[in-house]
N, C-alpha and C positions, 0 to 999 in steps of 0.2 A: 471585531471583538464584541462589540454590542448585538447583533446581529446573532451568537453561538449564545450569548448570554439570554437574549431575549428568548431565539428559539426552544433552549433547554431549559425554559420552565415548566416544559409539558414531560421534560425527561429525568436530567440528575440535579434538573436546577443549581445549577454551576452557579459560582457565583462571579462577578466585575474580575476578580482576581486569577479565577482560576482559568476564564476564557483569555485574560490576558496569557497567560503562562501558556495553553492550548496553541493559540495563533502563532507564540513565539519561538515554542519546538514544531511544530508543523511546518514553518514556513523557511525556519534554518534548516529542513530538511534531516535533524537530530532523529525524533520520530520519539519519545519515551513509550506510548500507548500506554503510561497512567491514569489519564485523559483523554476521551474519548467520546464524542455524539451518539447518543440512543437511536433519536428520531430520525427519519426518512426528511424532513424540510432540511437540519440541519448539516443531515451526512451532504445534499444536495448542494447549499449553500458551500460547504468544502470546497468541495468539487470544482467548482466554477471559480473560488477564489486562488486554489491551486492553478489553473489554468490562464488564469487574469494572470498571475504574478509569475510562471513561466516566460509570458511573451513582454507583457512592461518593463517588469527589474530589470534583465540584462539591459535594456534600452537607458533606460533611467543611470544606471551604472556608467553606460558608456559617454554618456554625454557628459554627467558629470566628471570622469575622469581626463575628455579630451577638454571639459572648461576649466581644469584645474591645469592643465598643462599648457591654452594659451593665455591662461592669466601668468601661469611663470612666465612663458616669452615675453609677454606684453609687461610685465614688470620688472622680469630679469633681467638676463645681458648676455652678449656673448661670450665667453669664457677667453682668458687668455691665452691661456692651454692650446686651445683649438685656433686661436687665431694667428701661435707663430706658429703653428703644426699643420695648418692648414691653410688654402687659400681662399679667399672669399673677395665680392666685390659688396658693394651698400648702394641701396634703391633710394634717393630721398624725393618724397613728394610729396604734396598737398592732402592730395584725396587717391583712394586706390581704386579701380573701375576695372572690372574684370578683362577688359579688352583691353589697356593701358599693360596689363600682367600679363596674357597671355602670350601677345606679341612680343615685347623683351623676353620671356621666358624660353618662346618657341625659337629666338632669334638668338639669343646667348647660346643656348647648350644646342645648336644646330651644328655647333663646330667642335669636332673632334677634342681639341687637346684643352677643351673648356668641363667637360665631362665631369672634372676631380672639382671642379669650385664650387662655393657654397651664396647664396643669394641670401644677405639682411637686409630687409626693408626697414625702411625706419619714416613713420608716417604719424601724424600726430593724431588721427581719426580712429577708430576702432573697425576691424574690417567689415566688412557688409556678409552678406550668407552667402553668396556667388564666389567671393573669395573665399570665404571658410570652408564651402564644398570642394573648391578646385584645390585647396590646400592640405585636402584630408587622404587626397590620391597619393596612394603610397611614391611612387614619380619624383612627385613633388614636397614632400615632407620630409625626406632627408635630405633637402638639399636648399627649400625656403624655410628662413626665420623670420618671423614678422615682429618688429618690436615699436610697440608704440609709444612716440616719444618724438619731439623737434629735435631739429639740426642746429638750433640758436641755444641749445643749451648744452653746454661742456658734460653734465653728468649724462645724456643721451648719446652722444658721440663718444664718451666712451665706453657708454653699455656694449653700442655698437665696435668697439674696432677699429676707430676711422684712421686712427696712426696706423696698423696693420692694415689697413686694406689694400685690394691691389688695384681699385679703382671707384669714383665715386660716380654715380648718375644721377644729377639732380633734372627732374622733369617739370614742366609747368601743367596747372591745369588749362587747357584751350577752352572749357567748358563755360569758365567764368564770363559773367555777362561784363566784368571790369578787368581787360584782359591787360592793361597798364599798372592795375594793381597785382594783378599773375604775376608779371613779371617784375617787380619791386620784390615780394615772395621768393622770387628765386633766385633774385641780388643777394636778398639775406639771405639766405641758405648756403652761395657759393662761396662771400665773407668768412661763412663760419667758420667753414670748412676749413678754405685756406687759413684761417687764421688756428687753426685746433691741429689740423694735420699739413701741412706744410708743404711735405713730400708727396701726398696722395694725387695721383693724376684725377685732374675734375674733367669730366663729360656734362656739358651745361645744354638744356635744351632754354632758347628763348623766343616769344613770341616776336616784340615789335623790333623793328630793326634800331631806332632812336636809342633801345638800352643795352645794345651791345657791347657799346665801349666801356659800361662798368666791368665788365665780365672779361677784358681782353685778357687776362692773366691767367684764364681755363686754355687745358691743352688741347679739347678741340670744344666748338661754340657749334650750333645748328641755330640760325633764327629761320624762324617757322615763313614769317611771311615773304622772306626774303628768296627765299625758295619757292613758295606761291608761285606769286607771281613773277619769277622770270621764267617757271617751268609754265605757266600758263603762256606767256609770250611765246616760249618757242614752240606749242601748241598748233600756236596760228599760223607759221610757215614751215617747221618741219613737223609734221601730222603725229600727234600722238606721240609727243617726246614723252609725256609724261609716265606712258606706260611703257616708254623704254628705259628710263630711270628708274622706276618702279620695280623689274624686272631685275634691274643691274643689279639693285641694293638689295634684295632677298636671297637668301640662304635655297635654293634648292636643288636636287638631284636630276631635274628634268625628267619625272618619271608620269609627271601631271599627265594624263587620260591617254597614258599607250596603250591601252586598251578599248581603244573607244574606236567605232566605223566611220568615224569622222574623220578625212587625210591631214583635211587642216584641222584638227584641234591638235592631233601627235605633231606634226609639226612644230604648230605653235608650241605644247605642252616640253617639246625635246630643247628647243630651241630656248626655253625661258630659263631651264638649268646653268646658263651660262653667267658667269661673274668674271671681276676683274681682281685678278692674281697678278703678286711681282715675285722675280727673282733675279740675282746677281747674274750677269750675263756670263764670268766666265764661269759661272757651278751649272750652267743651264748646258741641259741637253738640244732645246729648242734653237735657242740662239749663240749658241757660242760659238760656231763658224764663222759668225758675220762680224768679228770681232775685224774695226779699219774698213767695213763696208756702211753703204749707207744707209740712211733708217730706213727708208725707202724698198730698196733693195732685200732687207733683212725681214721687214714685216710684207712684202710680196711672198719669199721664199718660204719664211715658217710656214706661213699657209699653207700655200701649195704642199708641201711635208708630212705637217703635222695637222693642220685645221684650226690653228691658231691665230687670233687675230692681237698683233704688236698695234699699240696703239698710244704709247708715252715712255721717257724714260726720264730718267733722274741721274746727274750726275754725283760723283762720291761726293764731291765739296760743296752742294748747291744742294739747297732744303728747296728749290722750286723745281715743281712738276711740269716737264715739254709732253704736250698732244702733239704727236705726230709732228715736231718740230723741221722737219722737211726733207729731201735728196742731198743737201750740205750738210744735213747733220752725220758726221762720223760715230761709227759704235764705238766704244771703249771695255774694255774689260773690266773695268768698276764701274762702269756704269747699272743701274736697279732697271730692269725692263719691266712694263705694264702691259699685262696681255688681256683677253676674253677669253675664254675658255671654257669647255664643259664642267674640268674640274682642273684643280692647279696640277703642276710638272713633277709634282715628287709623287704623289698619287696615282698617275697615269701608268700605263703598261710600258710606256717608252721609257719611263727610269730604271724599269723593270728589265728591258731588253736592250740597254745599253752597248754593252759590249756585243751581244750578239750582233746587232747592227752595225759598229763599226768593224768586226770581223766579215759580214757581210758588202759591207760597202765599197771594200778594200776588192772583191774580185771582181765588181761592176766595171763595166766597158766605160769610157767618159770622150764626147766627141771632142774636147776644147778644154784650158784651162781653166773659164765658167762653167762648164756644160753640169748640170745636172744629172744623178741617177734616173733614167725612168722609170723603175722601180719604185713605188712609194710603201709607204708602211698605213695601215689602215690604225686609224687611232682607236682606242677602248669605247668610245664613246658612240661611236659608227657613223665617224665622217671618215669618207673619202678624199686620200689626196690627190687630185688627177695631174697628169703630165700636160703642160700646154704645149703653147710654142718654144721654140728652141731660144734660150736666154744666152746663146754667147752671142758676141759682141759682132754688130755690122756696122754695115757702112751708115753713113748719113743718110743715105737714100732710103735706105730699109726702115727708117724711123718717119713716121704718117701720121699723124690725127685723125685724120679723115677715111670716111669709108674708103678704102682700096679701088683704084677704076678698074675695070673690067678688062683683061688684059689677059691674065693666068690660064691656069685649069681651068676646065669649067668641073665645077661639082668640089673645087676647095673651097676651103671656107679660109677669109680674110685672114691676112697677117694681123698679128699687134705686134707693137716693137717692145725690144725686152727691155727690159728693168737693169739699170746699168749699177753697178758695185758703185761706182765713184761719180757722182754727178758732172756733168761739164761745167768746167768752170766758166766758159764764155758764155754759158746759157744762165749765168747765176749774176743778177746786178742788183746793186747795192739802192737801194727805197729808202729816201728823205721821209722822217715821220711827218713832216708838215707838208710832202708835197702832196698832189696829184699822181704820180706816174703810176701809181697800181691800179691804178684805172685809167678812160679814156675818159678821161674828164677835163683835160686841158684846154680843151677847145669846145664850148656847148653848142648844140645846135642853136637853131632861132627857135627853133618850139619849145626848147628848154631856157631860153632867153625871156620867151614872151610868156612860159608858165611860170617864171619865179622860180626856176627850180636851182638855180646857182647857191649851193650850201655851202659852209667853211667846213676845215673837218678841224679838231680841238676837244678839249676836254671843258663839260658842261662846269663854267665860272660857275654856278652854286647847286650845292646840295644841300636838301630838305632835310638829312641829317649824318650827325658824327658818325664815322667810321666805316660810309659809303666808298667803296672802290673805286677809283677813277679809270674810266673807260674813255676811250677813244670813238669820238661819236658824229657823228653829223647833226651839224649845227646852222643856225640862222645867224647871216653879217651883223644881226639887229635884234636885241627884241623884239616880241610881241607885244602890242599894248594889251591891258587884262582885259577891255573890251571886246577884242576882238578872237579871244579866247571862247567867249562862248558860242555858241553853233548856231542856237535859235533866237538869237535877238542879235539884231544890224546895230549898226553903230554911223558916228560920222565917217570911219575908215573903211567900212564895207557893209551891203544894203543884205545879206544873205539872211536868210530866216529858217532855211532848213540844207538836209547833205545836198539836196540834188541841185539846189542854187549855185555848189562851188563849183561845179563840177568835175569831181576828182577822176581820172584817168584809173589808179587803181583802185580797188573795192577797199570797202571800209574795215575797220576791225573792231569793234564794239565792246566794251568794256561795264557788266553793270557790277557795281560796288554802292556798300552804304553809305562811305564818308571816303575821304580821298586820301587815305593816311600814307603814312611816310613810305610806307610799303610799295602804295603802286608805281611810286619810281623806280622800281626794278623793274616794271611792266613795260615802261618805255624806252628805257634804257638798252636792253638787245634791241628793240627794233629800231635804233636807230644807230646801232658799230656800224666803226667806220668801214667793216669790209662788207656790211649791206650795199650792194648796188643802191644808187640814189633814183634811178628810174624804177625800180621796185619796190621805193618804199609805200606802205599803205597808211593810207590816212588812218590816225585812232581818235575815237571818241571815246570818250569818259561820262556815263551815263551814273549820275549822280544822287542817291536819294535830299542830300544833304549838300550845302554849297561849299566847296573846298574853302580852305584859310589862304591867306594871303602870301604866305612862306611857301605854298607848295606852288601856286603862282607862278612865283617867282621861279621855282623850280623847274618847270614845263613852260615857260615861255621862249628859252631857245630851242626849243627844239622846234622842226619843221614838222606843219601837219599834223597838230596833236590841239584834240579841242575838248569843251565841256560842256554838259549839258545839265544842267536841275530836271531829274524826274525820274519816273518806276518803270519798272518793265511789266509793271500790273497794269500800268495803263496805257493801250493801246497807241492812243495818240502821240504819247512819247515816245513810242518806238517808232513811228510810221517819219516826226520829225528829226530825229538822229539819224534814219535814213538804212531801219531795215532792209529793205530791198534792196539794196545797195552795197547790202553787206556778205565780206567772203565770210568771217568769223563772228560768233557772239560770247562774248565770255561772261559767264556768270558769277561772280565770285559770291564764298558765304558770306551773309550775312553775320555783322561779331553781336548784334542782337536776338537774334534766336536760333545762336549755338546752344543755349542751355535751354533746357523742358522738364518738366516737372516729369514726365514721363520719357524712358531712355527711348533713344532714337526717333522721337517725333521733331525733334530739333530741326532736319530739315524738311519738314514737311512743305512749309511755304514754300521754299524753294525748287520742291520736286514739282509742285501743283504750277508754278509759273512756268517751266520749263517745260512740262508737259505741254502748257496752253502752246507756248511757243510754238513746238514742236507741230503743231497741229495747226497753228496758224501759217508757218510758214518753212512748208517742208523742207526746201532745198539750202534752207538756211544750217551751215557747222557751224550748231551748240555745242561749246566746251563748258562744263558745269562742276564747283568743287562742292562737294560735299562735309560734312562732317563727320560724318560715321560710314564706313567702307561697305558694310551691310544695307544702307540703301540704296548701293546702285540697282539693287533690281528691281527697283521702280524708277528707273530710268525709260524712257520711251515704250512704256507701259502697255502692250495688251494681253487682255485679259483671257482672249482664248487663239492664241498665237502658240501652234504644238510645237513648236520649237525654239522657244520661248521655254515653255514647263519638261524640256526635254535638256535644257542646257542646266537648268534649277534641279534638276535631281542629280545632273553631273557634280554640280556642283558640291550637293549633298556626300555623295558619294567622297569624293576628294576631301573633304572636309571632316569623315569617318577614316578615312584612311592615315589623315593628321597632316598632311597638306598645308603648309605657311602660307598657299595662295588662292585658299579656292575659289575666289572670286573674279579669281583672271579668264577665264570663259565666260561671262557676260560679256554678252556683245559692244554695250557699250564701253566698258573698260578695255577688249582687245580692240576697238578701233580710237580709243584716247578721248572718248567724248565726256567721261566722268573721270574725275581725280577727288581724292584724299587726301587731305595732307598730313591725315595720321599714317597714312602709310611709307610717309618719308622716316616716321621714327627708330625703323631697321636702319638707318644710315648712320644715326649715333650709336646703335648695337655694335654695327659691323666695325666701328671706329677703333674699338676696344683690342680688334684682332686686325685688322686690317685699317692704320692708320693715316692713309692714303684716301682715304674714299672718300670724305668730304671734300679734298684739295680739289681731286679730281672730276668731280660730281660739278663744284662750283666753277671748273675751266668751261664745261658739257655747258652748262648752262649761259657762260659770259656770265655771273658775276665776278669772275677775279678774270682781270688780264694781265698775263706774263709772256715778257717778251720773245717771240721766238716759237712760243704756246701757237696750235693750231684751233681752229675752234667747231661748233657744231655747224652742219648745213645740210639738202636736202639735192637730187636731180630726180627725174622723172625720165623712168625707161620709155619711149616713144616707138614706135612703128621702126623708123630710122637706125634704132641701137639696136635691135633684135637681132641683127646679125653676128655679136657677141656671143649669144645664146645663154651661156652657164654663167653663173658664179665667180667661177674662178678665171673665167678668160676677161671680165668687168675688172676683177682687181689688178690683175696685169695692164688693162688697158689705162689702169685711172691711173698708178703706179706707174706706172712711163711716161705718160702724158704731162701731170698737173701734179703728182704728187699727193692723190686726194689716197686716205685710206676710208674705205668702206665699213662700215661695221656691223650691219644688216639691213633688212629692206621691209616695209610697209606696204602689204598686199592686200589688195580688194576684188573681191569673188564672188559672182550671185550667185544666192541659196537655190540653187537647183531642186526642184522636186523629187518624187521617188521614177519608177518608171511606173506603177500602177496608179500613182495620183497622176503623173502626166495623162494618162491616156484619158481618164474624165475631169481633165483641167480644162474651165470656161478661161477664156480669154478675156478679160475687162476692157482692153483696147479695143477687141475685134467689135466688143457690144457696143462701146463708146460711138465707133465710127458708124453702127449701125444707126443706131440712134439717131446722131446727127443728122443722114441723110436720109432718113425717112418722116420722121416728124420733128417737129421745134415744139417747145412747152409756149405755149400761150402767154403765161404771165411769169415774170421771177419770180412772185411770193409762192410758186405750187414749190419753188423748190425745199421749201418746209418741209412738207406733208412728205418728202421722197425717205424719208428713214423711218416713215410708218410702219408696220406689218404690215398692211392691209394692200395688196396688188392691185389692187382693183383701180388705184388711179394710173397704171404701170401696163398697158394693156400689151403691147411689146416684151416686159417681162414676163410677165403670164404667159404668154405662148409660147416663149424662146423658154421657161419654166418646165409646160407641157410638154415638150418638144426634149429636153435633157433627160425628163424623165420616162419617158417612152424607152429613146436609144438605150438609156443606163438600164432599162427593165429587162428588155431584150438581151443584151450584153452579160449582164450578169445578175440572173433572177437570186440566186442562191446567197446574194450580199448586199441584199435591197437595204439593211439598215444601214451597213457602211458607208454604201450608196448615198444612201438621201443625207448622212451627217456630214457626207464631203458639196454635197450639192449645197446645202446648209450654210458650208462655210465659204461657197462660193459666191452666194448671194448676197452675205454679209460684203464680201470685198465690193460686190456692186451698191451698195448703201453707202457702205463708207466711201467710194469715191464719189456721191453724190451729195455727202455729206459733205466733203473737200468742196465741193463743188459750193456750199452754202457760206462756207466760211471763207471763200475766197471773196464772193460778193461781198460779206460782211466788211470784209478789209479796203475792197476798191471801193465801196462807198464813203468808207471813212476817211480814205487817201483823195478822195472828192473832196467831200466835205472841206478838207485843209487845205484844200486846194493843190493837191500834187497829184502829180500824171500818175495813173497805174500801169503804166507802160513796162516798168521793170519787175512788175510782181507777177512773178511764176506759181502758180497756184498748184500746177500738176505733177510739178518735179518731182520727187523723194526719194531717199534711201534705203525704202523699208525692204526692197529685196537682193540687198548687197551687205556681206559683212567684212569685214575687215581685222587683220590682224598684224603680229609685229613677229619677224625671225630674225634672230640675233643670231650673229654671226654663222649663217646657215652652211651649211655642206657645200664644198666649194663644187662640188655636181648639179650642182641647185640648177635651174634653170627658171631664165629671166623671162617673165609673162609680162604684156601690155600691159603699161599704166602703174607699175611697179615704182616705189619709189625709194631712193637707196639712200640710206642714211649715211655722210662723209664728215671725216675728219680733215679739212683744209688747212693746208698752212696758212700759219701769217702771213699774208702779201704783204707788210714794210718788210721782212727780211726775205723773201724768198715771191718770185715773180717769174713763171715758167716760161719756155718760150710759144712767139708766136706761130699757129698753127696755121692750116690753108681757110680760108673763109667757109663757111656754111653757118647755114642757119643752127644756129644754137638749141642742142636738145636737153639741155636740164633747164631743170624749174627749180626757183630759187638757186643759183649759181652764183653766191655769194662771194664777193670778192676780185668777178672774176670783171673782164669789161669786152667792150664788141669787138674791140680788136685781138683779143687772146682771148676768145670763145674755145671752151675746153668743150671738144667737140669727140664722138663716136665714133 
């Protein structure tokens, strides 16, 4: 306005008024041309203001109009109208963090008949811009309300709905540095609730286990740490539980990288689509033949069929969930069956071809009143069901444990014995919960005499806090004195000062934590159920920043072989005294002190940089490490110019564009279980909503809850010996006949192969190593500094084995000399870096000097940098079994169910839990 007025006093000299009325029809686009600029400065000035106010206005317009519309949410309410006409669930939390949202968002409406509900949050904060942006996606705007307001006050609760809603999720923040005031926060919040709506099913997420019993009156409860740490526990002897719980509780289609040249990522990628579905056994197409046969039997046969893995059922009268309850367990026709699955039974193509198939079935040949079709149906998902051996009934003689002697055909491949409908009942006796008999432990050796190792088994007299499940555990006849509880300082009752002075038989398991909270009793608690073999138990230490209290003490002193230590894993010495080298496992848990950071996801930063050290100090060392945010795993075992490494991160990218719930299940270290989240368990309260089974069940998987009759997790390992199985599906017949174990997928490890053009100018590191050795020694150790210089020149042997690569590769192939020299480049690298191993090994045996302990057990050259590892759940029963495979089982209880004894042979599972030397469930 001043600017047409200023200008046009060289023209009509307009006056204050008139350029006001100018600006006000030109810019409403009216136009009178009353009024109008003479001059050439002011036509110009138009111009540009015209231009300015095309691209601003709309903007300015729209922002104001979506600030007026989240101030109505944020002040308004949700209408009644809509809320008996509609359905909706209510978010309540502390603080909203765009990943906290994400994940319930992506995890709710992953399920079909969720699609019509509506999302109110209700949060006392104002959301941040992260949520504002993701809330503006049209997606999600007809379907999130955000209304800010507390859950402790009646007028907010009822903005919100909460009488109408049809479920409530009250979250804590894990973020808080005061995570005991978190959870008071979500005391009051769950209070309100029930107290305001009555009827409204609560979904309570809680961190410590101590505050759980305020909350028992929520329909399902998750504590955070309680789940930690016993999924950390089963870490350390069946590999990587956690990323097969991880898997279980995510929503997805199994579509992750089928298109990738990678065999195992599709694999993996097919294989992690699978969850566990129930259905009424006589409406099921799967199982309703097996209706009077055993569980056993029933979950052998769907497989074989369908590709189905039966793995729990639930009686009509009984709210308690049986794992694999055993060969005596009878199916019934009300009974709820619990399977894995690519996708549930009414979904599949077999609900679809029902009748066709039983019209089909009906003309098939059948050898026996068992016998099988051998015709199988190929399931939608594309597993294979293959025909094995012949499951009618023989004689006693035809039923073996043991590899077959050499007698037959030659060029057949072994019997297994079938899978029988009705267990024998002579082979079925009856297990005292207080005795011995499920093991061989009635009589101990003398080495088990003169090691102490004579346990009680019973339930641990005290717990560190209310509303702990009582397990069945092996126990000491006696206390410990708290003296001799700690590791590194002797006492009157024993002179040991560090691990290798006990001398424990099995490797250690290492535990570092800040403070020793109520929590880590679920850490030791599976490892020491009473169906653990007691000659496999491993020593744990509790590696301490902070000295535990005296009640937890009390806690951890029946148990056998569980010690504590005051110290960091930042400092070396501490680790080398609790007896690193020594050790199968190291577990790192977060820290609840720098879970929060001024900046997102630096939180674990410490903890990335200590584990790195680790990892580098001591390679052959399994670190299990949790995290706080799912997003740093990929700074987990960190390098920097590692191409397949930056070759899995754009995968990842890729799956993460395509909308993927899991893109982070391809980092290596999450498919081989070496990093965990514990935010990633919070799909399991999602899934709760639809599917509310899946905590019962998750906490059986685990050994937090024991239910009588309930089977539990465990682990064998395929050896040289079991090969002659070959597939999949002849392993489940075998275990299934045998021991009654049901399998439910397998933990594979496979070195990364090169391409065939990198092989052919791949340097060998060993082959140079050994060169090395036998031609010259280094004069002094301090040269071994100077070995990660650039400079060759102290490397005179490199140098020419240098000149010598580069010739051949000139020769070979002149026309990709860059290529060339950048692979030669990263070959030389790997010759540094194992020199560099080489530096940091001495640094350790000196230090392990200095304290005076043998370096005898540190392995400095081991590592696993060229092997990856992954998890297949419930894989194609054509699978075929590879060395060193290790198969994830569902074991009965041995107090009710004790298989019979087989012929002797050496024992080929690892961890065979439950089982004892005399009834070695054998291949």
């Amino acid at each position: 306005i001043c600017g047409i007025q200023h200008l046009e006093r060289a023209g009509n000299r307009l006056t204050l008024f008139d350029s006001l009325y100018f600006c006000i029809v030109t810019f409403s686009t009216v136009g009178f041309g009353d009024v109008t600029p003479k001059i050439w400065p002011s036509k110009l000035l138009v111009v540009i203001m015209i231009c300015v106010a095309l691209v601003v206005l709309p903007i300015q317009f729209e922002q104001l109009a979506y600030l007026w519309m989240e101030r109505q949410k944020s002040g308004g309410n949700y209408s009644r109208y809509r809320a008996q006409t509609e359905k909706h669930v209510v978010l309540c939390v502390s603080s909203l963090k765009i990943d906290l949202l994400m994940d319930f968002l992506n995890e709710f409406y992953a399920h079909p008949r969720l699609q019509d509900y509506y999302v109110v949050i209700l949060c006392p904060t104002e959301m941040d811009a992260q949520v504002r942006r993701v809330l503006q996606i049209p997606m999600w705007s007809q379907r999130v309300i955000y209304l800010q307001g507390s859950a402790l006050k009646d007028q907010d609760l009822l903005r919100a709905k909460m009488d109408n809603a049809e479920a409530c999720f009250i979250l804590s923040s894990r973020c808080e540095v005061d995570r005991t005031a978190a959870d008071h926060q979500t005391i009051l919040r769950a209070w309100a609730v029930k107290d305001f709506a009555p009827n409204c099913p609560l979904y309570v997420q809680i961190l410590k286990p101590e505050n759980k019993f305020h909350i028992k009156f929520a329909d399902h409860v998750v504590c955070e740490e309680e789940f930690k740490y016993a999924m950390l526990a089963l870490n350390c002897i069946c590999p990587a539980t956690s990323t097969l719980i991880t898997l279980l509780v995510h929503t997805s289609r199994g579509q992750e990288s089928q298109q990738s040249p990678e065999q195992w990522q599709k694999m993996y990628g097919r294989c992690s689509g699978n969850e566990v579905y129930h259905i009424n056994l006589e409406e099921s197409t799967f199982f309703a033949e097996y209706e009077g046969k055993s569980f056993t039997y029933a979950s052998f046969h769907a497989h074989k069929k369908f590709g189905v893995c039966l793995i729990g059922v639930r009686k009509e009268d009984n709210k308690n969930i049986l794992l694999n309850p055993g060969p005596r367990y009878i199916m019934s026709s009300t009974d709820i069956c619990f399977y894995i699955n690519i996708t549930k039974e009414e979904n599949s193509a077999f609900k679809k071809q029902e009748k066709h198939r039983k019209n089909h079935e009906s003309k098939l040949p059948y050898h026996g009143a068992s016998r099988l079709p051998v015709h199988s149906i190929i399931a939608s998902m594309g597993t294979v069901a293959i025909d094995l051996q012949d499951t009618g009934c023989r004689g006693a003689s035809g039923a073996t444990l043991a590899l077959p002697a050499e007698g037959g055909k030659e060029g057949r491949r072994p019997s297994i014995a079938p899978v029988l409908e009705v267990a024998d009942s002579s082979s079925l006796h009856t297990c005292d919960l207080l005795s011995d008999q499920s093991e061989d432990e009635t009589t101990p050796s003398d080495d088990e005499v003169s090691a102490g190792l004579e346990y009680a088994k019973g339930y641990p007299p005290y717990s560190p806090y209310i509303g702990s499940s009582p397990t069945f555990c092996h126990l000491l006849h006696e206390k410990v004195p708290f003296c001799c509880l700690r590791l590194d300082k002797g006492c009157q009752h024993n002179y040991h000062e560090d691990a290798k002075a006990y001398g424990f038989k099995n490797k250690l398991i290492i535990v570092a934590a800040e403070t020793a909270g109520n929590g880590l009793y679920n850490f030791i608690v599976p490892l020491r159920a009473y169906y653990r073999p007691k000659k496999e138990l491993n020593p744990i230490v509790l590696l301490l920043d902070n000295p535990p209290d005296m009640h937890f003490l009390d806690a951890i002193c029946w148990f056998p072989m569980v010690y504590y230590m005051v110290g960091s894993i930042d400092n070396l010495d501490d680790l080398l005294r609790c007896g690193v080298t020594f050790a199968a496992n190291m577990v790192v848990v977060d820290k609840e002190s720098t879970m929060s950071a001024e900046e997102d996801y630096m939180a674990d930063a410490k903890t990335i940089v200590n584990v790195q050290t680790l990892f580098r100090l001591f390679s052959s060392l399994s670190i299990i490490t949790e995290l706080t945010h799912p997003a740093n795993m990929r700074f987990m075992q960190f390098r920097a110019k590692d191409c397949y490494s930056l070759a899995l991160s754009k995968l990842e990218k890729k799956e993460r564009e395509k909308g993927s719930n899991l893109a982070f299940m391809f980092r290596l270290p999450f498919a081989a279980g070496r990093v965990f989240s514990i935010s990633m368990l919070d799909t399991l309260l999602y899934q709760s909503f639809v599917k509310d089974y899946m905590i019962s069940i998750t906490r059986l998987l685990l050994g937090l809850d024991t239910t009588p009759g309930s089977g539990f997790l465990c682990s064998m390992k395929i050896t040289e010996e079991d090969l002659w199985i070959r597939t999949y599906a002849r392993l489940y017949q075998k275990l299934c006949s045998s021991t009654g174990d049901i399998p439910i997928g397998v933990y594979r490890t496979e070195s990364q192969k090169l391409t065939t053009s990198e092989s052919q100018i791949s340097i060998s590191v060993e082959e140079w190593e050994d060169t090395k050795d036998t031609k010259e020694q280094f004069s002094c150790r301090g040269n071994h500094r100077n070995s990660t210089s650039s400079d060759q020149s102290d490397h005179p042997l490199l140098r020419r084995k240098s000149m010598q690569w580069a010739r051949r590769l000139s020769r070979r192939a002149p026309r990709h000399s860059a290529k060339t020299a950048e692979k030669i480049n990263q070959q030389r690298m790997n010759l540094y870096r194992r020199s560099e191993r080489q530096e940091l090994a001495e640094l350790v045996k000196n230090r392990m000097k200095h304290l005076g302990l043998s370096p005898a057990g540190y392995d400095e050259m081991n590592d696993h940098q060229n092997t990856l590892s992954y998890i297949l759940i419930n894989p194609s029963p054509d699978t075929r079994l590879e060395l060193n495979d290790i198969v994830y089982l569902i074991r009965p209880d041995p107090l009710t169910y004790v298989p019979n004894t087989g012929p002797s042979r050496k024992d080929s599972f690892c961890n065979t839990v439950g089982q004892d030397t005399r009834e070695e469930t054998q291949l």
